[in-house]
N, C-alpha and C positions, 0 to 999 in steps of 0.2 A: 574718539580719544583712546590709546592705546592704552595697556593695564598698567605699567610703569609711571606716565602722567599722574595717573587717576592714583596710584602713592604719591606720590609726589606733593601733590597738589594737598589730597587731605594729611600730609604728615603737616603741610606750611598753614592750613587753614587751623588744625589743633593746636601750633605753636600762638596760632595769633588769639586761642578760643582761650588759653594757659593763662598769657598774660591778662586776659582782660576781667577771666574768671575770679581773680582774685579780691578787684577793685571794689564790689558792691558789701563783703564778708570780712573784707580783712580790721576792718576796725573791731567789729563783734569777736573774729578771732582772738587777736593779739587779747584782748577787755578778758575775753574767759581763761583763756593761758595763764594771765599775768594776774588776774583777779585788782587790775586797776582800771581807772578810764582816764588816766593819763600818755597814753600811748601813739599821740601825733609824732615823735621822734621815733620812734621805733618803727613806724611805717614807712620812713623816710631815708632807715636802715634798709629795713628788707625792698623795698623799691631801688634803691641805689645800688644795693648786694649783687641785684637780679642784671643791672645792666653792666654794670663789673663784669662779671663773671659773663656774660655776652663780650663784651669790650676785649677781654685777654683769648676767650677761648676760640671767636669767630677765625683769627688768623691760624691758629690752630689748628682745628678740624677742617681748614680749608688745605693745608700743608699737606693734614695725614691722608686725607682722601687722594691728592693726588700720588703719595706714596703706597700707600696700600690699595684706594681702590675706593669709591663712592661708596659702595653696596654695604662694608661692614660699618663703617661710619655712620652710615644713616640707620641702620641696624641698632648697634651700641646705643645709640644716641634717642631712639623710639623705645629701647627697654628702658633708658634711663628716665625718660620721661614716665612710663607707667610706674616704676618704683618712685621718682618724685612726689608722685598724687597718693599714694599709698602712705606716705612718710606724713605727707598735709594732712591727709585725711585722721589720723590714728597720732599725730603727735601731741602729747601730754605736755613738753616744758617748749620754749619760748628755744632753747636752744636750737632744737629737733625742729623748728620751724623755720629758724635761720638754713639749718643745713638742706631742708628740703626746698628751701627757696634760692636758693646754689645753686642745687643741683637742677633745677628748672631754667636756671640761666644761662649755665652750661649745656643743657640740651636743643635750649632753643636756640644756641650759635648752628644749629645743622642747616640755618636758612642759605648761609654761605654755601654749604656742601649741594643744597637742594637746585641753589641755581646753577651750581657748577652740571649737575647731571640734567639737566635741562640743556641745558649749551651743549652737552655730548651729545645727546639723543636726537635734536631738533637742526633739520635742516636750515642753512643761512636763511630762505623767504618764509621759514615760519617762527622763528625766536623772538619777531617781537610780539605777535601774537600770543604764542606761550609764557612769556613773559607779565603782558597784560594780563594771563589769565590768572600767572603767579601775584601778582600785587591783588587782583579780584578777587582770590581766596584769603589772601591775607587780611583786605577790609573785611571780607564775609567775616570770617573767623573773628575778627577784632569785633564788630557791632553784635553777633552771637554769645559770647565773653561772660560780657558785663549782664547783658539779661538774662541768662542759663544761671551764672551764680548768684544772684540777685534771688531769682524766682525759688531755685533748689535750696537756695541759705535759707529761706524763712519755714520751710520746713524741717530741715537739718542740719545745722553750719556745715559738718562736714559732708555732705551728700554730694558739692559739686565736684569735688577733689575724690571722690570713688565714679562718680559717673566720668569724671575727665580719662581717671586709669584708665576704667573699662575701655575707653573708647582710643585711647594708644595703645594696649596689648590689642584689639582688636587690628587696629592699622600695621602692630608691627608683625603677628600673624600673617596678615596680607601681604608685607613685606618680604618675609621670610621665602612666602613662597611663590609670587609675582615678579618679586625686583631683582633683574639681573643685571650683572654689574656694566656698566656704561662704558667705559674703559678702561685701558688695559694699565696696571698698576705702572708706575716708573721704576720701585726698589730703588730712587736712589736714597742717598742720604741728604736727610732735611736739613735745612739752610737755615740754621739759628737764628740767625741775623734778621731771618723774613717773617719770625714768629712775632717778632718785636712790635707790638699794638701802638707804640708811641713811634714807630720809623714816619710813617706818614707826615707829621705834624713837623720834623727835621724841614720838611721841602720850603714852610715859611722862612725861614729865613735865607732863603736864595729868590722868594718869591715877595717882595715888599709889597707890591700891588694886590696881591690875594689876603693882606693881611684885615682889612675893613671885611671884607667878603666872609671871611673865616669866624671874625666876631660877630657877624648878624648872625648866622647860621648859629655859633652858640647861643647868644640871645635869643631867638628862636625856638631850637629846640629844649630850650632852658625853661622857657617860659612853657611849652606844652605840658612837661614833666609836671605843672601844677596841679594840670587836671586829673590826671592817675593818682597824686599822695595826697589831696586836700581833701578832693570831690565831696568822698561816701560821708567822710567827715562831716565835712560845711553842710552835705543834704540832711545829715541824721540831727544837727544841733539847731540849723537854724529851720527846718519845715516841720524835723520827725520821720524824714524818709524810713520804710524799712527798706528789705534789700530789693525788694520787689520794683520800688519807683528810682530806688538809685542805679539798678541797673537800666530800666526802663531810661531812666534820662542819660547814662551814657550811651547807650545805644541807638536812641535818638539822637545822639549829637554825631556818632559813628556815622549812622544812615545820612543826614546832612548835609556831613561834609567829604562824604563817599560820593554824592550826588554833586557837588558846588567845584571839589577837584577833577572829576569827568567833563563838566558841561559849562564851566566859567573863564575856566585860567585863558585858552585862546581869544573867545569875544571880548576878554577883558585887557587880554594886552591887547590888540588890533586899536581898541578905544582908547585905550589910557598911555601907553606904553609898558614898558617893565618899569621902571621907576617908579610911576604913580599908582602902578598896578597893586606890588607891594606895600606903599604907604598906603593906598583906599582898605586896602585889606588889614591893615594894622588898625586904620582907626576904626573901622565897624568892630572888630575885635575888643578895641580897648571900651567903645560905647555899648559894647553889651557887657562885658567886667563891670564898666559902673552900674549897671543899672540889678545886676546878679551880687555888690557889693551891699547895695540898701535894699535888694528884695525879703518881702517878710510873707510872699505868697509865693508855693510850688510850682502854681501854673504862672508864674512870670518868667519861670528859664523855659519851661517850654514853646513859650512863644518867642521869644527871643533868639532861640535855639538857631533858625536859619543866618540870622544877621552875626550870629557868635562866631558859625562856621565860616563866612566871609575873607576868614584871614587865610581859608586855604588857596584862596587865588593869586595871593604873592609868592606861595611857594615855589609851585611849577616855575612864575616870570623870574625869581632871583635865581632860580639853577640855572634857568636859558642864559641870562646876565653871568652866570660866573663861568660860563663854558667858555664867552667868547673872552676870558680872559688871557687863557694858556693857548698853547700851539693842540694844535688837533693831536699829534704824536703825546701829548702828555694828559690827555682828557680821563685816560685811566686812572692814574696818578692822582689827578683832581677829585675825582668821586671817591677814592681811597683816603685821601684826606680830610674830604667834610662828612664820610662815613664816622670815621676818626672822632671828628669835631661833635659831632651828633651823639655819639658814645659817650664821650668825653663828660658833655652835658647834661648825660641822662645817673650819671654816677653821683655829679655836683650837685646839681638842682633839687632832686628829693631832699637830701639833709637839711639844707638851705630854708627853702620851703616850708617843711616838715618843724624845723624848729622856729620860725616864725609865728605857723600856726596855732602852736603850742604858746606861744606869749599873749595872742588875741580871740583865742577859741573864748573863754569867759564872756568879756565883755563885749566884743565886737567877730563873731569866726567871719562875716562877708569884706574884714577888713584885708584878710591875705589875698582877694582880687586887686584891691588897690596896688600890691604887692606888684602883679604879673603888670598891670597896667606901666609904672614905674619901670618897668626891666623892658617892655617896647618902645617906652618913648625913648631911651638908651638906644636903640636900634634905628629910628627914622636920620638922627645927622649920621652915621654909619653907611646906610642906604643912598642920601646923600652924597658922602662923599663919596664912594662905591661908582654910581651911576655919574657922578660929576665929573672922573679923570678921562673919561670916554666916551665918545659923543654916542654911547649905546641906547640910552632912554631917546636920544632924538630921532635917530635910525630908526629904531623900534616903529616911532609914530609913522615915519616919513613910508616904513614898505605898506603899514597899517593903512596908509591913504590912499 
């Protein structure tokens, strides 16, 4: 692997180590800032802050890099992540930790920029390989995350946010003097119109048949957003988690379903179809919610933990299901769109969530599963009728046979 990659690769593995760093510490955070422990809505601020500020800036730094050039872009965008972690790490008010949780969601839209200089660099017969490598780092980085800050918070809240710095000035160092730029700037003038983060979402209404498709997909990515603003919560009230086992158990649920997305989604449509593939994967989903809704032992999500991940075998089958809905000529347009949709969800959902949790944390916290369980069954007649207009769930079975 060439020296360009190898940034490349750990600039998107630290973007995925950022977001997940946060999930085990952030309740502890906000509780010492604020000097309350009413702070379920506020996590559901700065969780929603963070995919905002991805949502508006990804079309953006994907514009600038093609007018200026990858190299500064991703430059910029690695200092800004180490001044982010500096800002967490040393911030006194509740303000200062909004701001530096901004600015972390703005740096980490450079995943945009990071695929684009991939697609420069890498020959047609080897993009999809590198590609694979790029999502491979990105799980890496997501199940390392949650257990680094987990482990480093119960020594020093702020220790994981100086060690994350350390470890982006060290990458953009490498940066600075490894990464040459990919190609050759355009200088023209950027096209307003394409910065536009809601342009995508205009194409529903020329497209009525994508419109079921588009609400699973929010549904979906709605309902994951529970496990990032609830989790450290529901572990810390309803077991006693510290941050040690709550990173520990997201990280095992990372590893999971890093494993279940690899080695299930094909044997599983071949068998089921995409249709059933999707709904078997929503209901093992919603039967481990219930049983993580009335658990009053630790070791009961970790066992459950494989059957939880289960739902990631609908994913992969509902993208195959939503490609063959467009003409091939607009397949980009499509993944720009439920990019879109995905975004969209991850801004929504935290708040949502966040203040739910906040009405039943007292008396019941395992009730906000019930919550997510509710917001899938919403999504099976969806699915439904999705696979219903087109004989794609039969197909599916018939080449499967």
């Amino acid at each position: 692997m060439n020296k360009p990659l190898i940034v490349i690769f750990t600039a998107i593995c630290l973007d995925a180590v950022g977001i997940g760093l946060i999930f085990p510490i952030l309740p502890r955070l906000l509780q010492e800032v604020m000097q309350s422990h009413d702070i379920a809505f506020y996590i559901g601020i700065m969780t929603a802050l963070y995919a905002a500020m991805q949502f508006v800036f990804s079309p953006i730094l994907g514009a600038l890099s093609d007018s200026i050039g990858r190299r500064p872009v991703l430059l910029i965008s690695l200092a800004g992540a180490a001044v982010n972690y500096v800002i967490m790490a040393f911030a006194p008010s509740l303000l200062l930790l909004f701001i530096g949780r901004a600015i972390a969601g703005l740096t980490s839209a450079n995943m945009s920029v990071a695929s684009a200089y991939i697609a420069d660099i890498s020959p047609a017969d080897q993009r999809a390989r590198r590609f694979g490598l790029f999502n491979a780092m990105f799980g890496a980085g997501f199940i390392i995350g949650p257990v680094l800050g987990g482990l480093l918070g119960d020594y020093w809240l702020r220790l994981p946010f100086i060690v994350a710095a350390i470890l982006n000035a060290a990458n953009l160092l490498l940066a600075l003097f490894v990464l040459p730029e990919s190609r050759i700037p355009s200088r023209q003038k950027l096209d307003l119109t394409a910065l536009n983060p809601l342009r995508p979402l205009k194409w529903i209404a020329s497209m009525k048949t994508l419109l079921p498709i588009v609400l699973v997909y929010f549904v979906f990515s709605a309902a994951g957003e529970s496990y990032g603003t609830c989790w450290a919560l529901w572990g810390f009230d309803t077991f006693g988690w510290n941050g040690f086992w709550i990173g520990l158990s997201l990280g095992t649920f990372g590893i999971c379903q890093t494993l279940c997305q690899a080695f299930l989604p094909a044997p599983a449509t071949r068998l089921l179809g995409e249709r059933w593939t999707v709904i078997s994967g929503v209901a093992c989903a919603s039967a481990a919610l219930l049983v993580m809704a009335f658990a009053n032992q630790g070791w009961m999500i970790f066992a459950i933990m494989p059957v939880f991940t289960l739902v990631g075998i609908g994913n992969p089958a509902f993208q195959a299901l939503a490609t063959s809905k467009v003409e091939p000529d607009r397949q980009g347009e499509l993944q720009g769109l439920l990019a879109s949709t995905v975004s969209l969800a991850s801004i929504i959902a935290p708040l949502a969530f966040s203040s739910f949790y906040f009405t039943v944390r007292e008396n019941w916290p395992g009730g906000i599963w019930l919550s997510v369980i509710a917001l899938y069954a919403v999504a099976v007649p969806l699915v439904l009728m999705s696979t219903r207009s087109s004989g794609i769930a039969q197909s599916a079975n018939a080449q499967g046979a």
